[in-house]
Structure formats: structure tokens, C-alpha cells
Phi, psi and omega in degrees: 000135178302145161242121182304111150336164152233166181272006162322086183114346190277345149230155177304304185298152181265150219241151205299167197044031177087161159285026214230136186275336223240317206219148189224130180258131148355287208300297194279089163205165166260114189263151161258113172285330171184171171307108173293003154281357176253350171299111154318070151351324198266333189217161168289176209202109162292145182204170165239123183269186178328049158103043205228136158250141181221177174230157192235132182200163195236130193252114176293319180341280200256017195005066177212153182268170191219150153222142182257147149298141181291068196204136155259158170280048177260312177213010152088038175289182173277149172244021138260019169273347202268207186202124165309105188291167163332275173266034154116357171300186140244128199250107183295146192274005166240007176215023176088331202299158187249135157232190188218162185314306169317328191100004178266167150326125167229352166213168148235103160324285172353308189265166203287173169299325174235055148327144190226346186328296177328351190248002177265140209291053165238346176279328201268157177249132231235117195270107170283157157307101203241172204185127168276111144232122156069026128121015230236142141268131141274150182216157225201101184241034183268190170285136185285012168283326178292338203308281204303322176254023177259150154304126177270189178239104170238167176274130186301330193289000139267334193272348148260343154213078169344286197311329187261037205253103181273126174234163149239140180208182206229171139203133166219170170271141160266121171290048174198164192292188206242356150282007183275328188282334159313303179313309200266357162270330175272358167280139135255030195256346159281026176251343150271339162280327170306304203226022159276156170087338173237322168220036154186177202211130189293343174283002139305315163349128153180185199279135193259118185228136193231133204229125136316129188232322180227158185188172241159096177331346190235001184141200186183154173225186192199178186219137154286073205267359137325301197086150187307175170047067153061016188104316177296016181233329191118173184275157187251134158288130182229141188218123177214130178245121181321116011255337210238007193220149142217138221222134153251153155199125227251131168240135170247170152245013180271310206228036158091229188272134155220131169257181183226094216221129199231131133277157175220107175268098166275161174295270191208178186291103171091053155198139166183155186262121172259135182238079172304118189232139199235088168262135185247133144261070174282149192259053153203163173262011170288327190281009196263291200304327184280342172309282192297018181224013140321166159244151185303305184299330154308331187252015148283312212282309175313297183303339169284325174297302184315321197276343172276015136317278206299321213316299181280343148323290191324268199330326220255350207270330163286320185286335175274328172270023207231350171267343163269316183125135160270027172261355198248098204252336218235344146283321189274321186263174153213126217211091181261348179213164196288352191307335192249044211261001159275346181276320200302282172323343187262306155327323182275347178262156022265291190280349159278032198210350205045046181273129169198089185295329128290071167333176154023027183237178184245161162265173192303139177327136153329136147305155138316149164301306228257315176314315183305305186286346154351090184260237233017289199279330209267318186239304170340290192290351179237002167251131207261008190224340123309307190299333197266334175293342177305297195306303216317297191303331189291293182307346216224346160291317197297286174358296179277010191256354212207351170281289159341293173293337163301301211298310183302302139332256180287067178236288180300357200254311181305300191302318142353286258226300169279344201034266101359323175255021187261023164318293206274329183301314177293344161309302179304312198275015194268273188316314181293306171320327213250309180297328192262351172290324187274000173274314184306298196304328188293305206292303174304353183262330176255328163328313185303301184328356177274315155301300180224156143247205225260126180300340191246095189295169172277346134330324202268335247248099194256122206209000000 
């Protein structure tokens, strides 16, 4: 049998999961928590890492973001219920203590003035390790001595020439763990039945033979050399780096250099955030140009629909293997052809590595459909550039919602009043109620989209 390199060894940094050869631990990796655009300055933002709650807060001080475990130690209220003070502390909402960026104590209201509670380490609160990459906070929730000497995980191929990247990117919370999610980016013989009618089509279809080429405690890559649409774009490069990223990457000559570049953040056990970045080189610069005059949050609404292809399968598709047990995956599955032979590889590092972020835990009772189908809590409330479209579009239905109601209300009043020569004014103001009524329905149609998505995926849609 050939023996597959490894990626082992391959930089002076030390590479995610610890040092035990046998085994690769969770915690010492570096995670992406958010977007930094989407991040508040003014106030803290909760967020949960493998099952650790922490809060995210912008430290004026030091003009850097910090993260705390979310608790304070005086009675463990959440400190992201709290509020970034006057002079620039996080301040917890139920007795006032100030912390600083480091996590120490710097006040107690309570105590007399020259009180000392505060200098004591029963006083500080325990601060992780973060990093700005690619537009990202990573945070690092292992021992903070690795944090500075592990690798983070990013793609190099943008972090060398940033400028020639036209990118788009996404996030949402999953309702499934972030290997099902992992599992289901690196096949790609699902995507024209899956994601047909939105980035993909069955009459692409055909047989995927996918090759493992390196492989590895820290990951693996592999090759497609057809490639996707039958051969017509060229061959794809696939890269998965331990525990949370993976990228294809496809060059054409219809539409240049395109990644596929997926993180998988777990949460908590059947729950995790993806954060997906879609970077283009293209060869002409008009499909460039329509990009960036896109609005981010339009081009959400689109991306959100793609990740409901999957939603509900999945989430129920994890609970069936989770009833044989996923070491026994080769039981459960049945994989007959190389189309699954990167999903075969992400299982076989699952059960050689003992990777597992939640131990001994089960996951959560199934969801409802319409829970499953959820933008609001999962993607809206926490992206600024949806969260501000929201508002807009709410303002600007009431405006036409009271316009509307006014051209009606004095439509009868004009025609009265002029009699006879009220033909064309009441006709105009007849046309207008009716554009702006048919503008409200429009504007109201998209508002849901904000909300919920479409029960009936577009693959099912029969036409």
C-alpha cells in the first residue's frame, strides 16, 4: 500500500491540537468567533465556544477586542448583559465591578475606599487569546502559553496578495455539529442534486473520483482532476486543515482563480457557526465590478437560501449516526464510490485522532422544521449590515404604508371638490397608491426573508 505524506512538520509554528501524536485536542486551536464588521464597539456581544460562554468587547484602552468567559466572579452574572463604561472597562450589570482588558479587577463599588478586594486573583476574570486575521477575531481557547506559538488557520493564498481578491462572505449559526458540517463541504458530488435551482444543477452530474493526496494529524488535501460541471471549469484542489477550515480550489478560463473557503466553529454539541468566505480572481473585471455593487446583506439573503438545501437533513442525519456511533461511520455509511472518499478521510481523523469536542455528550432533542428554517436568531440579529436593512426596509413600509393610506383618503375628497375636473388628478393619484402599494408588498416580501426561509427548498419546486 502507498503511504500518504503528511502535513506534519511543515512549519517552524506549532500546528493546532496539541502535542500528543496519538491524539488531537480541541481546545488548543484557534477559532474564528466573528466578522470584525459586524462587531459593536459600544457594547459586548456573547458568543459560545465548545461549550465555554464568553463575551467579545472592544477595549479602547489597548484598541483591541478582548474576550472574557462570560461570568463575572463576584456571582457569575453574564457580563455580556453588562456594558463597556465611560472610561473603557466592562463593566458587570449587577454590582457595577470594572474589569480591564487583562481581566483584572480595577474597581468594586461596594467596598469602603481603601479597600483591596480588587487586587485579589478571585477578583480577575479570565481572559483568552485573540487575534485579527482576514477580516476574522480568532480566539484561542487552550492554554494561553500556545496560543502565540500555534498557527492560525488561514488561507495563504489570500494572505499573499490581500489586493487581488475580490471576496464575499457569510455566516450563520447551525443547527448540526461543525464536523457534519465539515463532512458536507468537502463532498462535493452533492451539490448538483442538493443545491440544485441555487448554485447547482442536475444536469451536471456525473461520476466524481476524488483522490486523497496527503493526509495527516492536522489534516489533508486531496484532488479532483476532472472537476466540477463535467470536466468544464478544470481540476479542484481541496484542503482541510484541523479542526475547523477547509477550502476547494477551482482555476477556469471562463471565470479565473475561485475559492470555496468554509470554517466550522463549534458551539456547543448540534450546534456551530460557519463562516464561509466565496474570494474570486476573475478574468475580466466586469463580474468584479457587479460584485462590489452588490449590498452585503442581498447577497445574504441569496447565501442563506443555499445553506437551507442542507439544514434539515443534516441536523436529522447527525441523530441516525449518532445512534450507531460514529466510530462505526463504515457501518452506518455506505461509500462505494470515491465521490465520498474525502468524507471517508475526515472519519477516518475523526476516529484516529480521537477527536472529539464533546465528549460523552448526546445531542439535543430534533428541532421543529420552521425552527430548523430560522434566519432571524441564527443570522439577522447578529449581522450589521442585515440587522441595518432590516430597520430600513421596516422604516421605509411604514412611510409607504401612511402614504398610501393619505393618496386614499384625499382621492375622494379632491374628486368632490373638483368635480368634473377631478378625471385626471384622481387617475394620478389612483396610479400612485397602487405603485406604492405594490412597493410595500414587494418591500414586505423581503422583510420575511429576513426572517425565515422557504419551506419548500428549490430542488422540491416542481415546474
Amino acid at each position: 500500500m502507498e503511504t500518504i505524506p503528511t502535513l506534519e512538520n511543515t512549519t517552524a509554528e506549532m500546528l493546532a491540537g496539541g502535542n500528543d501524536r496519538d491524539r488531537f485536542d480541541w481546545q488548543e486551536a484557534w477559532y474564528p468567533v466573528h466578522y470584525v464588521a459586524d462587531l459593536d464597539k459600544s457594547q459586548p456581544t456573547p458568543f459560545t465556544l465548545l461549550g465555554r460562554d464568553i463575551v467579545i468587547w472592544w477595549d479602547k484602552n489597548a484598541s483591541s477586542w478582548r474576550v472574557f468567559d462570560d461570568k463575572c466572579p463576584h456571582r457569575l452574572a453574564r457580563l455580556s448583559e453588562g456594558r463597556v463604561a465611560e472610561d473603557g472597562l466592562l463593566e458587570c450589570p449587577y454590582h457595577g465591578w470594572a474589569f480591564a482588558g487583562n481581566g483584572n479587577c480595577d474597581r468594586i463599588p461596594q467596598q469602603v475606599a481603601d479597600g483591596k478586594a480588587q487586587t485579589s486573583k478571585r477578583a480577575c476574570v479570565a481572559s483568552l487569546p485573540t487575534i485579527e486575521k482576514q477580516g476574522m477575531l480568532f480566539v484561542y481557547p487552550g492554554k494561553p502559553e500556545n496560543a502565540a506559538l500555534t498557527k492560525v488557520p488561514i488561507v495563504e493564498a489570500i494572505e499573499e496578495n490581500p489586493d487581488e481578491w475580490i471576496c464575499i462572505n457569510t455566516f450563520r449559526d447551525l443547527p448540526y455539529d461543525a464536523l457534519t458540517l465539515l463532512e458536507n463541504v468537502l463532498d462535493a458530488s452533492h451539490v448538483p442534486y442538493t443545491h440544485h435551482r441555487t448554485v447547482g444543477n442536475r444536469n451536471y452530474a456525473s461520476p466524481v473520483e476524488l483522490e486523497v493526496t496527503e493526509s495527516g494529524k492536522n489534516g489533508f488535501k486531496g484532488v479532483w482532476q476532472e472537476g466540477p460541471r463535467k470536466g468544464t471549469l478544470g481540476r479542484q484542489d481541496t484542503t482541510f486543515v484541523a479542526p475547523n477550515l477547509m477550502w476547494h480550489d477551482l482555476t477556469s478560463k471562463q471565470f479565473g482563480r475561485t475559492l470555496t473557503v468554509v470554517y466550522a466553529t463549534p458551539i456547543r454539541k448540534g450546534e456551530c457557526r460557519l463562516f464561509a468566505i466565496f474570494p474570486f480572481k476573475f478574468a475580466s473585471k466586469l463580474p468584479g465590478l457587479f460584485i462590489k455593487l452588490t449590498p452585503r446583506w442581498y447577497s445574504h439573503l441569496g447565501q442563506n437560501r443555499v445553506l437551507e438545501d442542507d439544514q434539515i437533513f443534516l441536523h436529522h442525519q447527525e441523530r441516525y449516526l449518532e445512534e450507531v456511533g460514529s466510530e462505526n461511520f463504515t457501518k452506518a455509511f455506505y461509500l462505494p464510490t470515491k465521490a465520498d472518499s474525502f468524507v471517508f478521510e475526515l472519519r477516518q481523523w475523526v476516529n484516529q485522532y480521537s477527536v472529539d469536542p464533546f465528549p460523552n455528550t448526546s445531542l439535543p432533542p430534533a428541532l421543529s422544521r420552521d425552527r430548523l428554517l430560522d434566519r432571524y436568531h441564527s443570522h439577522t440579529t447578529k449581522c450589521k449590515s442585515c440587522r441595518t436593512a432590516l430597520a430600513n426596509i421596516q422604516k421605509v413600509r411604514l412611510g409607504l404604508g401612511v402614504g398610501v393610506a393619505f393618496a386614499w383618503t384625499i382621492t375622494p375628497i379632491i374628486a368632490v371638490l373638483l368635480n368634473q375636473k377631478a378625471i385626471l388628478p384622481t387617475a394620478l393619484l389612483t396610479g400612485l397608491s397602487l405603485s406604492l402599494g405594490a412597493v410595500w408588498l414587494y418591500l414586505g416580501k423581503l422583510e420575511k426573508r429576513f426572517y425565515q426561509g422557504e419551506n419548500i427548498p428549490p430542488r422540491n419546486i416542481l415546474k
